[in-house]
C-alpha positions in Angstrom: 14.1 26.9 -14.8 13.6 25.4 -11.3 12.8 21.4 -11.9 9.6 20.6 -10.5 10.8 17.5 -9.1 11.8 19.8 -5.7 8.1 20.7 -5.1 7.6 20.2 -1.7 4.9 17.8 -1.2 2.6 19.3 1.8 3.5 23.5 1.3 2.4 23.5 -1.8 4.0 26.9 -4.2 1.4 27.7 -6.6 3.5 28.5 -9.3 5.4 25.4 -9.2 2.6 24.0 -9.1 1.1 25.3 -12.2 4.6 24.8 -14.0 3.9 20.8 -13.2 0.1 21.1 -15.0 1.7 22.9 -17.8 4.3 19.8 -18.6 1.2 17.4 -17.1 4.2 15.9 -15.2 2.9 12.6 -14.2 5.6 12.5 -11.3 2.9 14.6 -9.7 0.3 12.6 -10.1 -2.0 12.5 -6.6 0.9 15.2 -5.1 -1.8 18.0 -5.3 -4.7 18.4 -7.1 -6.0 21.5 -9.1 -9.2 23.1 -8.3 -10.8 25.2 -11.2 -13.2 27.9 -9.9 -14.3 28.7 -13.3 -15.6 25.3 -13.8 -16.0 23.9 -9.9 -14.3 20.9 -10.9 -10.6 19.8 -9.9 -8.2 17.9 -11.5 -5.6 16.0 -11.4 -2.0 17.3 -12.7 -1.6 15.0 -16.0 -5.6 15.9 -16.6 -5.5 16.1 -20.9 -8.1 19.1 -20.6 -6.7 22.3 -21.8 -5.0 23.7 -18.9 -6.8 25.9 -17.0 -6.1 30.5 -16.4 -3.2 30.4 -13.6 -6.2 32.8 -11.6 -8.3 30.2 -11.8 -6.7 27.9 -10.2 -6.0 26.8 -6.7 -4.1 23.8 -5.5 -5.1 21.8 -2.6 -3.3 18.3 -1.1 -5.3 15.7 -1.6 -8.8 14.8 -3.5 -10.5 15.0 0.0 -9.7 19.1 0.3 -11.2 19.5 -3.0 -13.9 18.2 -2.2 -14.2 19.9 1.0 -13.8 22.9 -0.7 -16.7 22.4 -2.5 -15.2 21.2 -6.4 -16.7 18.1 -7.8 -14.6 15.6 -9.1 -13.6 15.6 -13.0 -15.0 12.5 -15.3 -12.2 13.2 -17.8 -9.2 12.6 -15.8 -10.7 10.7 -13.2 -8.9 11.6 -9.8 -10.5 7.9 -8.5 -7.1 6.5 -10.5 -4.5 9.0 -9.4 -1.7 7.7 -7.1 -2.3 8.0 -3.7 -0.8 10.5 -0.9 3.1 9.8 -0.3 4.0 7.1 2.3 5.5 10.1 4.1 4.3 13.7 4.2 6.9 15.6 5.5 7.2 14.4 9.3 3.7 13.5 9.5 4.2 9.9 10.3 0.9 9.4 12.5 -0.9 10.9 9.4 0.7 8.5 6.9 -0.5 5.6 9.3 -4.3 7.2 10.0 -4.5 7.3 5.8 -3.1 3.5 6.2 -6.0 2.3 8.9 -8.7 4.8 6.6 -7.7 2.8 3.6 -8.6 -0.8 5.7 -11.8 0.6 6.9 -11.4 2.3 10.2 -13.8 5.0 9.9 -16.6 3.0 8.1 -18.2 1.9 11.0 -15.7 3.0 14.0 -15.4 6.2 15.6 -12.6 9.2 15.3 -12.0 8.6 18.9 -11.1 5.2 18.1 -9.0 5.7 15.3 -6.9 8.6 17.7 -6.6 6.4 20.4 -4.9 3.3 18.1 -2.5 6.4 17.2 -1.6 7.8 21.0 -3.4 10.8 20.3 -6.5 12.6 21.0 -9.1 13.3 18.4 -8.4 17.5 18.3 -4.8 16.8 17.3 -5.6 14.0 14.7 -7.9 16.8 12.9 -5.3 19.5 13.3 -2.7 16.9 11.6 -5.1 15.9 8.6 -5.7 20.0 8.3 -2.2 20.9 8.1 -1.2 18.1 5.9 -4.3 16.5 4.0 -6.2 19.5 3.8 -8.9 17.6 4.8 -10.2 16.1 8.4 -10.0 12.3 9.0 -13.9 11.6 8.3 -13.8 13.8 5.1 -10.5 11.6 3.8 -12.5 8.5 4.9 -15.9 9.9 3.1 -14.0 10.7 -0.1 -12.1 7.7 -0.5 -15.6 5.6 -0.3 -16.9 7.5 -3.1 -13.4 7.3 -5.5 -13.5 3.2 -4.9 -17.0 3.6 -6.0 -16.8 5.8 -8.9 -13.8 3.5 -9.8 -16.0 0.1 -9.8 -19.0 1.7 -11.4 -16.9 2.9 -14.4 -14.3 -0.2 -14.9 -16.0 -3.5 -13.6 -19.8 -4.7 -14.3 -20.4 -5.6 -10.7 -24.0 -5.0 -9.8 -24.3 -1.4 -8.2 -25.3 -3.0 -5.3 -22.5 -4.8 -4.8 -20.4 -1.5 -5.8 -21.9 0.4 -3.0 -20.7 -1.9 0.1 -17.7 -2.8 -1.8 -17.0 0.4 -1.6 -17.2 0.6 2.5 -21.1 2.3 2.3 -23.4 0.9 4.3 -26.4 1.5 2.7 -27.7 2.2 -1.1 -29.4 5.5 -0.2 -26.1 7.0 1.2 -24.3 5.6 -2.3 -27.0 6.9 -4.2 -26.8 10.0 -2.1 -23.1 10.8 -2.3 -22.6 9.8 -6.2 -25.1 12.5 -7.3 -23.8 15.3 -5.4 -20.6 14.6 -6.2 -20.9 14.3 -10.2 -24.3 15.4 -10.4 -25.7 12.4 -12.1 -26.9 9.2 -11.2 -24.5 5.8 -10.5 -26.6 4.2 -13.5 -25.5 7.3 -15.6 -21.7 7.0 -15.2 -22.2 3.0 -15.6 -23.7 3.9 -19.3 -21.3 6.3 -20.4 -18.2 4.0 -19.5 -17.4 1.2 -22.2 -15.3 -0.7 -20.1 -15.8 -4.3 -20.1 -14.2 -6.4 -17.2 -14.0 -9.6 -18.7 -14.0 -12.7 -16.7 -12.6 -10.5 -13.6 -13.0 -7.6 -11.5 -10.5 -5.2 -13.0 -8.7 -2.1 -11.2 -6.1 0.7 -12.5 -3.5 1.2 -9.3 -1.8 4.2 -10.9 1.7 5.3 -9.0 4.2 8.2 -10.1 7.3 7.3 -12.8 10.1 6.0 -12.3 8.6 2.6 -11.4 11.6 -0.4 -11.3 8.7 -3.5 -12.3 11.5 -5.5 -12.8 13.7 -5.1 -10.0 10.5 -5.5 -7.7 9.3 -8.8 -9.2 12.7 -10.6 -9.3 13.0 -9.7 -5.4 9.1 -10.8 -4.9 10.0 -13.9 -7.4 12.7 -15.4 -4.6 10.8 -15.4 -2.4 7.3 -16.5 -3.5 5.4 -18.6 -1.1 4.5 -21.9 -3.1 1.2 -22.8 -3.4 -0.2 -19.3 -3.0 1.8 -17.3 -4.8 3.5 -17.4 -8.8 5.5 -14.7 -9.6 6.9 -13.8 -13.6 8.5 -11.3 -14.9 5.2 -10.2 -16.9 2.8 -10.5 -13.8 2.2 -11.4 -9.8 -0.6 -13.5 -8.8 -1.9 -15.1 -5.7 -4.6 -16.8 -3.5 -5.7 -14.7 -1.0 -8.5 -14.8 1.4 -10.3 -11.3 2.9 -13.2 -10.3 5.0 -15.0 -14.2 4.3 -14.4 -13.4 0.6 -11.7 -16.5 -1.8 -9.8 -15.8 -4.6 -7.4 -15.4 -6.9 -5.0 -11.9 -7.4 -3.2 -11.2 -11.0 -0.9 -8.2 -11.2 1.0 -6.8 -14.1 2.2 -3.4 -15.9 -0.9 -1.6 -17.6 -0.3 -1.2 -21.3 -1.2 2.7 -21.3 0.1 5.0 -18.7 1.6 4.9 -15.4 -0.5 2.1 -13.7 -0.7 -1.9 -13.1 -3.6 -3.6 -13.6 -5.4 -5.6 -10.8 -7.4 -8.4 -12.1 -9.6 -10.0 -9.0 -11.7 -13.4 -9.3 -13.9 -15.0 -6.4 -14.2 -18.5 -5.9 -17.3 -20.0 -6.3 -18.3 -20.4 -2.8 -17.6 -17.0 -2.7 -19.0 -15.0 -5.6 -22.6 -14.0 -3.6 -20.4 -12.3 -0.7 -19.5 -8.6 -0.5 -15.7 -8.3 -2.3 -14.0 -5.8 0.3 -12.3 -3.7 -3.1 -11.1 -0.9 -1.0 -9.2 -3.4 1.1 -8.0 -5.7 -1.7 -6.7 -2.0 -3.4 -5.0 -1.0 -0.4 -3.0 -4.4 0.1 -1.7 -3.9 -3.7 -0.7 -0.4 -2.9 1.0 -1.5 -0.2 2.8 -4.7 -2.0 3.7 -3.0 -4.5 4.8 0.4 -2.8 2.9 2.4 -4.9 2.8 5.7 -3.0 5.8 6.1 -2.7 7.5 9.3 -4.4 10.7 7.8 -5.9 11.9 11.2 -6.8 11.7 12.9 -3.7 13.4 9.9 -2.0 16.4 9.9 -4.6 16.2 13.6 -4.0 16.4 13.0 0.0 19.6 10.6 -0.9 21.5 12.8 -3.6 24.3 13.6 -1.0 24.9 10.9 1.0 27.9 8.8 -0.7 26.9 5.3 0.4 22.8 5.7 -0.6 22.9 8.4 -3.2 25.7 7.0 -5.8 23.0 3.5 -5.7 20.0 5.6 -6.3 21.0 7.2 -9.2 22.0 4.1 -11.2 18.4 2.4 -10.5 15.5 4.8 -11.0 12.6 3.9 -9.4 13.5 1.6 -6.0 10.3 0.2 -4.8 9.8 -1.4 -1.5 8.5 -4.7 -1.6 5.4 -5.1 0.6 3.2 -7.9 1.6 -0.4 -9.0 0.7 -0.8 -10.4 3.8 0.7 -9.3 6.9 0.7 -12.8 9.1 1.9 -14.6 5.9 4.7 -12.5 5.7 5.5 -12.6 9.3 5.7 -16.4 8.9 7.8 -16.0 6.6 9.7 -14.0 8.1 10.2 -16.1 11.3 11.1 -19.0 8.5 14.0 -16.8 7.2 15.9 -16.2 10.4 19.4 -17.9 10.2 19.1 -19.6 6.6 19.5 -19.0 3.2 16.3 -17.4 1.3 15.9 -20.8 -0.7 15.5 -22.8 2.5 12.8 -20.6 4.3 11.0 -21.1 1.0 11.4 -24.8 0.6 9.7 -24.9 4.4 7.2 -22.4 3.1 5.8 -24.8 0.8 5.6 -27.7 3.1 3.7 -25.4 5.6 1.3 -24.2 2.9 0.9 -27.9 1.3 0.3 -29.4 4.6 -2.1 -26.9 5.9 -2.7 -24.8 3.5 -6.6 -24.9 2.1 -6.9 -25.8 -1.2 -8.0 -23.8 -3.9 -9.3 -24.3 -7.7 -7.9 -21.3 -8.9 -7.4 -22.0 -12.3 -3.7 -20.2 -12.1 -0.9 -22.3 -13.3 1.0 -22.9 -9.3 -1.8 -21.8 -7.1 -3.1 -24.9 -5.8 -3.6 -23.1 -1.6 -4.7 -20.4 0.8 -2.0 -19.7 2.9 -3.2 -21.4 6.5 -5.3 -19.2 8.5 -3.9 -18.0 12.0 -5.9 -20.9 13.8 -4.5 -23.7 12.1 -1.0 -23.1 12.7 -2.0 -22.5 16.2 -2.7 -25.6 16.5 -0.6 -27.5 14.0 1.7 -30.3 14.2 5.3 -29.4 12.5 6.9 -32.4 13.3 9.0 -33.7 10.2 9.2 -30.2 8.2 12.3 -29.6 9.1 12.1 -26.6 11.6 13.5 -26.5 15.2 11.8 -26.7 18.5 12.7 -23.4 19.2 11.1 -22.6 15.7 7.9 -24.5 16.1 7.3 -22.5 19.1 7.6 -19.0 17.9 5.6 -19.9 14.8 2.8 -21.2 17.2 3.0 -18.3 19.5 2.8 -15.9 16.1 -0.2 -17.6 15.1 -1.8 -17.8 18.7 -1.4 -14.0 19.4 -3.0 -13.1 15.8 -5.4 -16.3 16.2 -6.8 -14.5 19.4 -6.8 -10.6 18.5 -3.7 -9.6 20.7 -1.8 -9.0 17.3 -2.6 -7.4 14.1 -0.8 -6.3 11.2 -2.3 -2.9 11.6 0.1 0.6 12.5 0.9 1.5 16.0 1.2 5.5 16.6 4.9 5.3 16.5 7.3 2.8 14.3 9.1 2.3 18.2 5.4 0.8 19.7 5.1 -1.5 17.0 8.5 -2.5 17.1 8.2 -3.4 21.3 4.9 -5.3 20.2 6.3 -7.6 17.9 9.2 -8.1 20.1 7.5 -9.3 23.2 6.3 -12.3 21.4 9.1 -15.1 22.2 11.6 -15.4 19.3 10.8 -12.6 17.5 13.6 -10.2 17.8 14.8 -6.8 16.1 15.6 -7.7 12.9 12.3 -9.9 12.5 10.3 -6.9 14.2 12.2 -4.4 11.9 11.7 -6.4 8.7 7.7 -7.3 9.4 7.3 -3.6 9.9 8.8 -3.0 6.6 7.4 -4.6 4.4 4.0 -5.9 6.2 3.1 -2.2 7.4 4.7 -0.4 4.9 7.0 1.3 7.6 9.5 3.6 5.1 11.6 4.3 8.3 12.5 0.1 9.8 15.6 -0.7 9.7 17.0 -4.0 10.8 20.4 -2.5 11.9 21.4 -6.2 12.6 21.3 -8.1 9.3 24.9 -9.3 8.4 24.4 -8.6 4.8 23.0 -4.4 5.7 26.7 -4.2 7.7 28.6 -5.7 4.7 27.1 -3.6 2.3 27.8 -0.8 4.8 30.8 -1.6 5.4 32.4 -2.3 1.9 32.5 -6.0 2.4 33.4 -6.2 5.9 31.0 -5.8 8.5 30.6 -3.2 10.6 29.2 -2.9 14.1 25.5 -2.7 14.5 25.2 0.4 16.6 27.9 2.1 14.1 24.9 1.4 11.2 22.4 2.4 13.3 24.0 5.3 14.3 25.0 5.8 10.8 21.5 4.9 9.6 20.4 8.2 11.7 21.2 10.7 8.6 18.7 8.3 6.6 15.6 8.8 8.0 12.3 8.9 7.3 13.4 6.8 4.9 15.7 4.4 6.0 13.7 1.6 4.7 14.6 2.6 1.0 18.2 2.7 2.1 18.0 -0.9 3.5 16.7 -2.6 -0.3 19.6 -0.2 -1.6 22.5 -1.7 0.5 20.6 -5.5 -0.2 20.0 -5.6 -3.6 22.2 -2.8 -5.9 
C-alpha cells in the first residue's frame, strides 16, 4: 500500500485522503480536513468518531474552506486545536506569509488592499492564491481563525466571554455572539457549560503540531542561547517575559501529557490583568518559536536523496526550527552574536537586559525583566558592557528604525525584499539578515551562505567557498532553512 506520508499537501487525492482518516494518522493533522455531507460537520483526520461512508466525504484544505462550504465545525474533535497550514504550501510562499500577517491581525481592522500591497500584489491575485491553495479567500481565513481562537478560549480557559471575544480579534460582542451560533448552533455560554476544563492560576492553550516532534533537540538549542533575565529554559519546559499589545507577563511552555501538543500556560501581571490579552497573537508567536507548522515528514521526504541533508534527516526525526518570541529581541541578539562565541553574545545579553531591562515580579524562578523596548536602546548608554563602537552603533540604529516604525518584524512579499531591508541598516549584513529572517519570520528558505560553521559542515571539515554553498544550497529550497539547523547541529 502507498504510505500516506507522500500525500501532497495542496492537491489533495481523495482516496489517500480517506486511507489517512482510516489510520487517524495524526501526521495529517490540519493537512486537510474532512467534510461530512451526511452530518454537515467536518473534521479533522485523527477525529475519534466512527469514520465516516467514503461517499460522504469530501476533503477540503484548510478549516476556512469548510466553513465556506457551508459545514460547521465538530465539538468532538475540535478543529480549533489542530495544527495549522504548513510553513510552505507547495510554491506558495506569498500565501504562507498572508496566513503569517492574518495570524497577527491584519485583517481585523485593515483592509485586503492593504494586506496585498505589504505582499507586492494586487488584491485579485491574493484571492486567486488563497482559492487555489487555502480553499478559502483571505477575509474567510481571517474570519475563521477569529472564531477557532474563540471557540478555543471559551472551552479551555475561564476568561470572561467578554474578554474571549476581543481576545479573539472581534470587535464587538454582537459579531462574537453572532458568529459562535451560526457556527455551532448554540450559544458561547452553552459550549462554556459543557467544557470541564479548569485553567488554573493561568490562561491555558493546546498548540497541537504533526509527529515527529524533536522537544529535546529544540530546547537544548533554545537553552544556549536563552536571553537572561527574560527567558529560563529546561529540558521539561520554556518560559519567558514578554510584553504584547500594552499587555505584561509571563509565558510557560512544555510537552502536553496527552497527544501531539504543548501546552501554553499565560499569566498577566498585575498592572495588566483588566487589559485585553491579544491570545491570537501570543498563539501565533509560539507557533512560530516553536516551528509548529512545519510538516517534518514531507521535509525529510523533500531531503531523502540529497547525500549531504538526507543521511542527517533520517537519524533525527522531527528537526524543528527554532523561532523567536520576539522579533527585535532576536535581532539583538543576533547583532550580539556576530564574530563571537554563543556564550559571549549571551553574557552581553544579560548585561543589556539587567541594565535596561524593566523589571518584572514574575514569580518564575530566573525571570526577573522585560527585554528593553525599542526606545530605550535607542537611546541607551552601552559604555562599559563590553561591545564595540562599531557595535553600539548598529544596535542603536536597530532599535531607532523599529523605535520609529521604518522596521518591523513582519514578512515582505519575497524572502529577497526582506533580506535588502534588513541589510540597509548599517552593520547588519547577509548572514545577520539571513539568520533574523529565519528564525524571527519563520522564513523556511534563509540561508546564511556565509557562516564558517554552514561551509565546514558542508564541506566535511574544511570550508568551502560561499558562493559554492550557495550555489549548492540551490537543490535545497524551499527549505533550505531546515538544511542550515541540519549542517549546525547533527
Amino acid at each position: 500500500m502507498k504510505q500516506t506520508a507522500d500525500i501532497p499537501t495542496p492537491g489533495l487525492d481523495p482516496d489517500l485522503c480517506y486511507r489517512a482518516i482510516q489510520a487517524k494518522d495524526a501526521r495529517f493533522d490540519g493537512r486537510f480536513f474532512v467534510c461530512v455531507s451526511s452530518t454537515g460537520i467536518y473534521c479533522r483526520p485523527v477525529c475519534p468518531a466512527r469514520v465516516p461512508k467514503r461517499e460522504n466525504c469530501r476533503f477540503v484544505p484548510s478549516a476556512a474552506a469548510a466553513e465556506a462550504a457551508g459545514f460547521r465545525s465538530c465539538l468532538r474533535c475540535r478543529p480549533e486545536a489542530a495544527p495549522g497550514t504548513p510553513a510552505w504550501v507547495g510554491t506558495a510562499a506569498s500565501v504562507s506569509r498572508a496566513l503569517r500577517l492574518i495570524d497577527e491581525g491584519a485583517l481585523d481592522e485593515g483592509k485586503l488592499d492593504d494586506l496585498a500591497q505589504r505582499l507586492g500584489m494586487g488584491e485579485r491575485q491574493l484571492r486567486r492564491l488563497f482559492l487555489a491553495h487555502v480553499g478559502a479567500g483571505p477575509q474567510s481565513v481571517a474570519a475563521n481563525r477569529r472564531l477557532l481562537t474563540a471557540k478555543q478560549l471559551i472551552s479551555d480557559t475561564r476568561l470572561p466571554l467578554a474578554e474571549v471575544a476581543y481576545a479573539a480579534g472581534y470587535r464587538s460582542l454582537r459579531r462574537f455572539n453572532d458568529a459562535i451560533r451560526q457556527a455551532y448552533g448554540v450559544a458561547p455560554g452553552e459550549i462554556r457549560r459543557a467544557s470541564e476544563t479548569a485553567s488554573g492560576g493561568g490562561i491555558i492553550m493546546r498548540l497541537g503540531y504533526r509527529p515527529p516532534f524533536d522537544w529535546e533537540r529544540l530546547v537544548t538549542y533554545l537553552a544556549g542561547r536563552a536571553m537572561p533575565g527574560v527567558e529560563s529554559v529546561t529540558q521539561k519546559r520554556y518560559a519567558r517575559s514578554f510584553r504584547l499589545d500594552g499587555v505584561s507577563g509571563t509565558l510557560t511552555v512544555a510537552p502536553a501529557k496527552k497527544g501531539h501538543a504543548l501546552e501554553a500556560r499565560v499569566a498577566v501581571a498585575g498592572a495588566g490583568a483588566g487589559a485585553a490579552l491579544p491570545m491570537r497573537r501570543i498563539a501565533a508567536r509560539l507557533r512560530r518559536l516553536f516551528d509548529l507548522d512545519a510538516d517534518p515528514s514531507a521535509i525529510a521526504a523533500a531531503f531523502r536523496g540529497d547525500p549531504l541533508i538526507g543521511p542527517r534527516l533520517a537519524r533525527v526525526k522531527g528537526l524543528r526550527v527554532p523561532g523567536a518570541f520576539d522579533g527585535f529581541e532576536l535581532a539583538i541578539r543576533a547583532v550580539l552574536g556576530q564574530q563571537i562565541s554563543v556564550k559571549g553574545a549571551t553574557t552581553i545579553a544579560g548585561r543589556i537586559v539587567a541594565k535596561f531591562g524593566e523589571p518584572i515580579d514574575s514569580g518564575e524562578e530566573g525571570i526577573t525583566h522585560l527585554f528593553p523596548a525599542p526606545r530605550r536602546l535607542a537611546d541607551a548608554d552601552f559604555a562599559g558592557l563590553g561591545l564595540t563602537g562599531g557595535r553600539i552603533s548598529t544596535l542603536k540604529s536597530l532599535a531607532a528604525a523599529v523605535a520609529s516604525g521604518a522596521l518591523d518584524f513582519s514578512p515582505r512579499e519575497t524572502l529577497e525584499a526582506k533580506i535588502a531591508e534588513l541589510t540597509a541598516l548599517p552593520g547588519i549584513g547577509e548572514w545577520t539578515a539571513h539568520y533574523v529572517a529565519l528564525r524571527a519570520l519563520g522564513e523556511p528558505d534563509a540561508f546564511p551562505a556565509s557562516d564558517l560553521g554552514l561551509r565546514k559542515a558542508a564541506g566535511g571539515g574544511a570550508p568551502v567557498a560561499t558562493k559554492e554553498l550557495e550555489l549548492l544550497s540551490q537543490d535545497w529550497r524551499p527549505w533550505r532553512g531546515y538544511a542550515a539547523l541540519a549542517l549546525w547541529t547533527l
